[in-house]
N, C-alpha and C positions, 0 to 999 in steps of 0.2 A: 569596512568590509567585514563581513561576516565571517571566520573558522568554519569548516566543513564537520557536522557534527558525526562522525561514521556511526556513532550507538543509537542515534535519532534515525538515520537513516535505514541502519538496519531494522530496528521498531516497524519503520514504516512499510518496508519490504514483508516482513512477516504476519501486519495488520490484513497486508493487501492478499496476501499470501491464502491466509487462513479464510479471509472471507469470501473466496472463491472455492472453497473445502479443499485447498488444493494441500498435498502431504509435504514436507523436506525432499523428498524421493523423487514425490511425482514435478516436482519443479526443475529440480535437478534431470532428469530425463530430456524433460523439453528445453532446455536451455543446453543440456550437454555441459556441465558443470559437474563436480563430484560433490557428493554430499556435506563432507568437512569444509570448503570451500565457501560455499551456501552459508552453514552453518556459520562461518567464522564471520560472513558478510551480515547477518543477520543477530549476532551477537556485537558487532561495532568492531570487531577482532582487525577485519582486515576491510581494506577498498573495492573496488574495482573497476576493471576497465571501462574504457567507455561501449566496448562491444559489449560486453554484458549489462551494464545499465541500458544501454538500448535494448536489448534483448527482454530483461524484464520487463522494461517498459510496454513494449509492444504483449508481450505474452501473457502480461496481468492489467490490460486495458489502463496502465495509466500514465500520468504527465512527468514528466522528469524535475518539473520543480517542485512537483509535488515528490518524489519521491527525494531530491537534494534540499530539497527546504523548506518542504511542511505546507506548501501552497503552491497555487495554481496561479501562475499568471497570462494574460493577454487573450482567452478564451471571454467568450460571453456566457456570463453565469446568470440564471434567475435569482430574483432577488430574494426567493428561501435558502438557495445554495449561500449566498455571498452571508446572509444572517447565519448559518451554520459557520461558515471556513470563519466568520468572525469572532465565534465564541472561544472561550479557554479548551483546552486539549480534553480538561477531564468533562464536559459538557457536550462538546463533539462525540467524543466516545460512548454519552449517554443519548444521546441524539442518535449516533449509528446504531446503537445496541436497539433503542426504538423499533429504526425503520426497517434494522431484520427482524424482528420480531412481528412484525408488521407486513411482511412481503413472503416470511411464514407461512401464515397466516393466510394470505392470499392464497399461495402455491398450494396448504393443505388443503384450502377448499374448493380449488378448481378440480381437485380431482377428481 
């Protein structure tokens, strides 16, 4: 069995965080958490509950094992998705830097 990585976990929280332009502040407001809280969760500092991992979860559209262990499981993925979540970390992250750059892109031009 796997160790719970808390610094991985906060990474990921702040990945998710940020790419929805959301602030420390403005997360904190909608979850009703204070800010060093946040903070100490998102640096690996500290845990938390499961009321607040559900919270995130729900408030930043995403999967709880994706946010405790780096992946998604028992959902049905396309088979671009599944080629992404397969690649190394630093490759995914070039992958995602892509597709917003790329949906950008899109939003700048539909306006």
């Amino acid at each position: 069995m796997k160790a719970i990585n808390y610094k991985d976990i906060g990474v990921r929280i702040k990945k998710c965080r940020e790419s929805l332009g959301l602030t420390q502040e403005q997360l904190c407001d909608r979850l009703n958490i204070s800010k060093q809280h946040l903070s100490n969760i998102e640096c690996g500092k500290n845990g938390m509950s499961l009321e607040i991992l559900s919270f995130i979860c729900q408030d930043l559209n995403i999967s709880s094992d994706y946010i405790l262990f780096g992946s998604v499981k028992d959902i049905q993925m396309t088979p671009t998705l599944n080629r992404v979540l397969s690649l190394p970390e630093k490759k995914r992250d070039a992958v995602e830097t892509s597709i917003n750059t790329i949906l950008d892109i899109i939003d700048n031009s539909s306006k």
